[in-house]
N, C-alpha and C positions, 0 to 999 in steps of 0.2 A: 525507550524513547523518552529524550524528556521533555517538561512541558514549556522550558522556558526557549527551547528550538521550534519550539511549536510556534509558540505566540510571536516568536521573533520571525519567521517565516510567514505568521498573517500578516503582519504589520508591510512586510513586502508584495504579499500577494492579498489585497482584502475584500476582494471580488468572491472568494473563493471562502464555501465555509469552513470552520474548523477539521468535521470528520474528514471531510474530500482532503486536505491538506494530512491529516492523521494517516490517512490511504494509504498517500505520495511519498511519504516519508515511509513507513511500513515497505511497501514494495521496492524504494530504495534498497533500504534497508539490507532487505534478502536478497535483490542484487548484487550488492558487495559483500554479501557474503557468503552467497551461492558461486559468485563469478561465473553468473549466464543470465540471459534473458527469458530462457525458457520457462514461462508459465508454468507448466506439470512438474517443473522438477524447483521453481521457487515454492509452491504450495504446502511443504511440510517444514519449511521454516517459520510461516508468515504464526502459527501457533507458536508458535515460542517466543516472537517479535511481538506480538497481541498478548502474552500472558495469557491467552486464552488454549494451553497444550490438550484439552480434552477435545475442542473442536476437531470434529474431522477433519482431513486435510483435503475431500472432494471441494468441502463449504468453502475452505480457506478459496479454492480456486475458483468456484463461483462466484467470491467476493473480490479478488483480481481482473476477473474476465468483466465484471459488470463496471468498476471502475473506467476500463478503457473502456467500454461500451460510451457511458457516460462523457469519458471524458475527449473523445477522439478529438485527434486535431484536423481530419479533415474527414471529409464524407467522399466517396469516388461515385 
């Protein structure tokens, strides 16, 4: 990911901090290139998107699920 999509993407959203934008783009990310939505099966990509491959990939999902936790767009 690079940084200058980052910062170009605060500049649009700047309500919103960097990491939580880092997230967004991350879980993008492994969207297009899992081609699914499914959480459990985006979770062994998001380490290779993170540079971070020694991470487990339970954490990686922990740290997807907590995103939308945080970020919901609506409460029912």
């Amino acid at each position: 990911m690079t940084q200058a999509l980052l910062y170009k993407l605060k500049e649009v959203l700047p309500e919103y901090k960097l990491s939580t934008l880092k997230n967004m783009l991350m879980i993008v990310q492994a969207i297009l290139q899992k081609e699914t939505i499914c959480l459990y099966k985006l979770k062994s990509n998001i380490g290779a998107i993170s540079e971070k491959p020694k991470t487990k990939a339970s954490s990686h999902y922990r740290k997807i699920t907590r995103f939308f936790k945080a970020h919901a767009l609506s409460s029912i």
